[in-house]
Biotite code that builds the C-alpha atoms (Angstrom):
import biotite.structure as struc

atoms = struc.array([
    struc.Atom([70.060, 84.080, 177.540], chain_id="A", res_id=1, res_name="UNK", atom_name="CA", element="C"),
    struc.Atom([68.414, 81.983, 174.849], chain_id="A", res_id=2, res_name="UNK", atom_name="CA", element="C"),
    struc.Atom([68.821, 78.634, 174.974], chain_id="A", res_id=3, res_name="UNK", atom_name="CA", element="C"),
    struc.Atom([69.349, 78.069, 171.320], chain_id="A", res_id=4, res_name="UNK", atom_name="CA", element="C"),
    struc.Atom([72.270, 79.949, 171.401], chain_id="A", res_id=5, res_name="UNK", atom_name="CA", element="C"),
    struc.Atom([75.669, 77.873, 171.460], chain_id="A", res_id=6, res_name="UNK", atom_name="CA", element="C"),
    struc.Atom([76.881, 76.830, 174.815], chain_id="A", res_id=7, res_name="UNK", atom_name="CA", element="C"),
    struc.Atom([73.350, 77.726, 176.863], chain_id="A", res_id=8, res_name="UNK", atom_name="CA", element="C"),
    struc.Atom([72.545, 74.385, 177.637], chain_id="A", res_id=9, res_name="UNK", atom_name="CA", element="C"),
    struc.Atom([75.492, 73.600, 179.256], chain_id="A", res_id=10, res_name="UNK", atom_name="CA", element="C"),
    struc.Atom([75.420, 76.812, 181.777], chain_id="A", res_id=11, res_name="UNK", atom_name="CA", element="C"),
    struc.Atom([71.903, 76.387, 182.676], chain_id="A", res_id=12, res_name="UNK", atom_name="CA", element="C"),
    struc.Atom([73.000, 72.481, 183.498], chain_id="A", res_id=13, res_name="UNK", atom_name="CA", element="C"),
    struc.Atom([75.890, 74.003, 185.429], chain_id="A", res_id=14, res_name="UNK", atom_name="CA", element="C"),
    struc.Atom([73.564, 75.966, 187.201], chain_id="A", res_id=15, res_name="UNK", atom_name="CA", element="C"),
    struc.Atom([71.531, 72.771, 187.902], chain_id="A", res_id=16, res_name="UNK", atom_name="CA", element="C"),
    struc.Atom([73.674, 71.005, 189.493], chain_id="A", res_id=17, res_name="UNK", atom_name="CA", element="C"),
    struc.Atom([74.659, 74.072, 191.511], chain_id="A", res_id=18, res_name="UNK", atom_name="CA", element="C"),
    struc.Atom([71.396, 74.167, 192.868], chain_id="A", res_id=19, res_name="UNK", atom_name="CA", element="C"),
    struc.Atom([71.048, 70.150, 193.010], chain_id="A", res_id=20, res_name="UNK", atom_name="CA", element="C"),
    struc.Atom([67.327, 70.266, 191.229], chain_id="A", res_id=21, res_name="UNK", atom_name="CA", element="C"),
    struc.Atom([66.481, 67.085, 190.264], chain_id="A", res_id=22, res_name="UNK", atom_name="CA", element="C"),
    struc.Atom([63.399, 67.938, 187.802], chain_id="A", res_id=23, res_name="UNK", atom_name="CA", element="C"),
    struc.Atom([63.370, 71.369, 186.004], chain_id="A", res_id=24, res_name="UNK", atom_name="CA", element="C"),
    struc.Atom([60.249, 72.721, 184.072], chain_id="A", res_id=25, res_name="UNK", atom_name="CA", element="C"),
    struc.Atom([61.785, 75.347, 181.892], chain_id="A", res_id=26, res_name="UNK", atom_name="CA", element="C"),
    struc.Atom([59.909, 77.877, 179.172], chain_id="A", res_id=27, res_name="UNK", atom_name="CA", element="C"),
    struc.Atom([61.373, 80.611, 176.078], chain_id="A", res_id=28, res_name="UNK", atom_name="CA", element="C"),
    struc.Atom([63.366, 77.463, 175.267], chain_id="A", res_id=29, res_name="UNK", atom_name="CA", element="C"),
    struc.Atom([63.241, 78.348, 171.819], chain_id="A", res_id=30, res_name="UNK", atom_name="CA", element="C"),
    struc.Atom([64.400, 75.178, 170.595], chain_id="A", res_id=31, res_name="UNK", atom_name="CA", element="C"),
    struc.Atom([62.640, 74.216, 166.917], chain_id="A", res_id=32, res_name="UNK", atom_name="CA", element="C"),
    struc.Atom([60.438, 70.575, 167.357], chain_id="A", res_id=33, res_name="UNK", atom_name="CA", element="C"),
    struc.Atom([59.562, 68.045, 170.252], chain_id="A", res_id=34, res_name="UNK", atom_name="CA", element="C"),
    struc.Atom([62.444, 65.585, 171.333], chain_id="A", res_id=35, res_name="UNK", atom_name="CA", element="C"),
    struc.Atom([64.842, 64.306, 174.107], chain_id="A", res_id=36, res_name="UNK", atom_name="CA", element="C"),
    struc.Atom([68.468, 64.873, 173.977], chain_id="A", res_id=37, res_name="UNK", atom_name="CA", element="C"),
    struc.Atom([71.013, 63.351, 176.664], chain_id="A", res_id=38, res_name="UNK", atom_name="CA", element="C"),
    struc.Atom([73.309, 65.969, 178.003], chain_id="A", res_id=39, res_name="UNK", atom_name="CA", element="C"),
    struc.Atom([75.876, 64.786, 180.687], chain_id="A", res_id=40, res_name="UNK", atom_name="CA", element="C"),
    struc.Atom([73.812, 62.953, 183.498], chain_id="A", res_id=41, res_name="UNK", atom_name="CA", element="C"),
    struc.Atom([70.588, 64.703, 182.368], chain_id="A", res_id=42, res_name="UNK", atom_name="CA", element="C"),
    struc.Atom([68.006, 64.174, 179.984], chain_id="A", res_id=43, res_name="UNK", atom_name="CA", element="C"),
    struc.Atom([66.646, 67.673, 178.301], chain_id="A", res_id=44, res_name="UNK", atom_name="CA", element="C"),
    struc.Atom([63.052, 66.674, 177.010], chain_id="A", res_id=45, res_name="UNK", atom_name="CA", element="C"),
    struc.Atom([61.053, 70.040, 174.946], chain_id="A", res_id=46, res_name="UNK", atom_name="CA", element="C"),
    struc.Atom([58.197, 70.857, 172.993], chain_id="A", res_id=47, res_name="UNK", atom_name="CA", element="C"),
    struc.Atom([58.764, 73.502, 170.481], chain_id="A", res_id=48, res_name="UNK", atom_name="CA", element="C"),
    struc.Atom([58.166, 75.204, 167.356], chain_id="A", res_id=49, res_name="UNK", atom_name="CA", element="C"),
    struc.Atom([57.866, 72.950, 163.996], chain_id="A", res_id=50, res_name="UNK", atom_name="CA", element="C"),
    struc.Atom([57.873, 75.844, 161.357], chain_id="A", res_id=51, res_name="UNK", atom_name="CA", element="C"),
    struc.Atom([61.892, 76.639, 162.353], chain_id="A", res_id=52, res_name="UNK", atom_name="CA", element="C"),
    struc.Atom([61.338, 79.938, 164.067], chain_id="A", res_id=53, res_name="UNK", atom_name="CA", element="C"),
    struc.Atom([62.996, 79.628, 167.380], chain_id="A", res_id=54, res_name="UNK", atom_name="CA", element="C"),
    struc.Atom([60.580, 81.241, 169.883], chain_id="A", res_id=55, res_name="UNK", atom_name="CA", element="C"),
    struc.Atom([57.954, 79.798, 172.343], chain_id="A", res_id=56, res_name="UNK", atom_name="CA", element="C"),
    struc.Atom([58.739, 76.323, 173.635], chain_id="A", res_id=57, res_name="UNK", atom_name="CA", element="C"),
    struc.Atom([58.689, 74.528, 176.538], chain_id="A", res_id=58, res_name="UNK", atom_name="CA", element="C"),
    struc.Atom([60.328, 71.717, 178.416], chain_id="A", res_id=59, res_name="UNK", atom_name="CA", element="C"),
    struc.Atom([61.562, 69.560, 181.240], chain_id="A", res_id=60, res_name="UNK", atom_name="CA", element="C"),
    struc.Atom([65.929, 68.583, 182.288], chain_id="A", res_id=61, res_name="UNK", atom_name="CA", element="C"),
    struc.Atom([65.561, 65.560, 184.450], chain_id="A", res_id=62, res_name="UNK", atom_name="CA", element="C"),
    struc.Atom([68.613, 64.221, 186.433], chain_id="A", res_id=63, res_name="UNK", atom_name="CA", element="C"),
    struc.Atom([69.959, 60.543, 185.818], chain_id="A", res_id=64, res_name="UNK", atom_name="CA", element="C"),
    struc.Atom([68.574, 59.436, 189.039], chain_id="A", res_id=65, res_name="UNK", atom_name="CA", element="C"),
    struc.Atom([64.908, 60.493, 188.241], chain_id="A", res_id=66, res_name="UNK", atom_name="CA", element="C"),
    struc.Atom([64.534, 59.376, 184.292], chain_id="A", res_id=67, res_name="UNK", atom_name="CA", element="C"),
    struc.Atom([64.458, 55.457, 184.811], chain_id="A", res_id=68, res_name="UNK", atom_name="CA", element="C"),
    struc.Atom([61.051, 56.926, 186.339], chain_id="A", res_id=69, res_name="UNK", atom_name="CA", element="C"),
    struc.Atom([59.393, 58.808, 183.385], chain_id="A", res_id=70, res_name="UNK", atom_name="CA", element="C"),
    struc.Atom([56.552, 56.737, 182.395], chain_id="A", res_id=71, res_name="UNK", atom_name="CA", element="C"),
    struc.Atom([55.547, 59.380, 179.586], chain_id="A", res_id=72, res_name="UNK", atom_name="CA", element="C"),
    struc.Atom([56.577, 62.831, 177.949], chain_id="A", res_id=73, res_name="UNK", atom_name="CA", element="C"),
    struc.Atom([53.848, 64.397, 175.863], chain_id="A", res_id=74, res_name="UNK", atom_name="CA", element="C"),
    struc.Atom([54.639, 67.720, 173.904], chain_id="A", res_id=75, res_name="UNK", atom_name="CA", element="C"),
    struc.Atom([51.316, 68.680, 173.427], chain_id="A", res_id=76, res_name="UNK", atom_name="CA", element="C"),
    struc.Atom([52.674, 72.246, 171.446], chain_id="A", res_id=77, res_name="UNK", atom_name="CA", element="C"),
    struc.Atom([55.224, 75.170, 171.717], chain_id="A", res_id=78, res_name="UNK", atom_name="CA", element="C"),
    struc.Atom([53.073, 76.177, 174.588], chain_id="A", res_id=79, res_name="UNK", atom_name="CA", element="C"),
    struc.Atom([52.241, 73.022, 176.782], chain_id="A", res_id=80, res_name="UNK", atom_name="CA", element="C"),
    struc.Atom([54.157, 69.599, 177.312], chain_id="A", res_id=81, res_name="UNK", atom_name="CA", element="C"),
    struc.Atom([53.520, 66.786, 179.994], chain_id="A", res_id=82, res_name="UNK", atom_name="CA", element="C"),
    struc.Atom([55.689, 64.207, 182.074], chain_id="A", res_id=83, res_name="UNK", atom_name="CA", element="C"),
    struc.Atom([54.354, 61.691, 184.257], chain_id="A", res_id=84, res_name="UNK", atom_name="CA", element="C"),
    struc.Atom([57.032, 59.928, 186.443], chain_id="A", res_id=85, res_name="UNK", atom_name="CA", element="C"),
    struc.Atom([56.190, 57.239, 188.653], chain_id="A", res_id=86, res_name="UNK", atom_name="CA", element="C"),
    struc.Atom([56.215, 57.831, 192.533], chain_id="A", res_id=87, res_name="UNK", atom_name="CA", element="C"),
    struc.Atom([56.524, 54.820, 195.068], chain_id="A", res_id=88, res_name="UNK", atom_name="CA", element="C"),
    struc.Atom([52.403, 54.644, 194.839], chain_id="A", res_id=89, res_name="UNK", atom_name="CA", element="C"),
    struc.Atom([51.185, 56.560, 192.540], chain_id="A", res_id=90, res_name="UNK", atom_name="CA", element="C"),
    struc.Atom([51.654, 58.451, 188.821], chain_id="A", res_id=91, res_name="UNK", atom_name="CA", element="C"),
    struc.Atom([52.570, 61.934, 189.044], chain_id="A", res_id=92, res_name="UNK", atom_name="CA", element="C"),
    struc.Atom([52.150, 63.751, 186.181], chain_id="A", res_id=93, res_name="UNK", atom_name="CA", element="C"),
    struc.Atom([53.652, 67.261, 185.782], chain_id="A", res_id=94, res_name="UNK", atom_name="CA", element="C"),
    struc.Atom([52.358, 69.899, 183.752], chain_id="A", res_id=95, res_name="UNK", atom_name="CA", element="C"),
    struc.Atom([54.740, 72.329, 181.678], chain_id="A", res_id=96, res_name="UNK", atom_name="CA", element="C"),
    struc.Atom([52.892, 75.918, 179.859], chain_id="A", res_id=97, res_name="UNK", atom_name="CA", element="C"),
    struc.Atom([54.173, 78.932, 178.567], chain_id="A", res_id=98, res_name="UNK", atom_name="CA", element="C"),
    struc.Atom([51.696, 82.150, 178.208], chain_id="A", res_id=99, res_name="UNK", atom_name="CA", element="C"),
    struc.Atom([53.650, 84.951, 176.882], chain_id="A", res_id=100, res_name="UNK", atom_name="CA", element="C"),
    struc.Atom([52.409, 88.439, 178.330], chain_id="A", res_id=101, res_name="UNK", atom_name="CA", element="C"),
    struc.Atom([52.500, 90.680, 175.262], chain_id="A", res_id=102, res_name="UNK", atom_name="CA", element="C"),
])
């Protein structure tokens, strides 16, 4: 399952909240550029490809209750992004990569 195919999103966020994960570092996202898109009560934050080919790409789906603590997002390339979120005493930051085995 790709997640740039129609409809993906919204299983893996039923799976989610099946599984009650509050921060999810996710890779093979496949989606093309860096961004943050709202979907339901999460927020689906990626670093991807910018020359439209849908491979590589990595990213983080943070639940409602944990994004009013991001501090930063950096999407570094298609192969690395960052998020720091802010503990109760310190700055966590949270390291996303991808390294493809072929």
């Amino acid at each position: 399952l790709s997640l740039c195919m129609p409809g993906a999103i919204n299983q893996l966020m039923n799976e989610i909240d099946r599984y009650n994960i509050d921060i999810l570092a996710i890779q093979e996202t496949r989606w093309i550029d860096s961004g943050v898109s709202k979907i339901g009560k999460y927020t689906y934050m990626y670093s991807g490809r910018s020359d439209n080919k849908h491979e590589r790409g990595t990213g983080f789906i943070i639940h409602e209750k944990i994004a009013q603590n991001i501090v930063d997002f950096k999407p570094i390339n298609d192969r690395i992004c960052l998020l720091t979120v802010a503990m109760k005493k310190i700055k966590l930051t949270l390291i996303c990569a991808y390294a493809p085995t072929d």
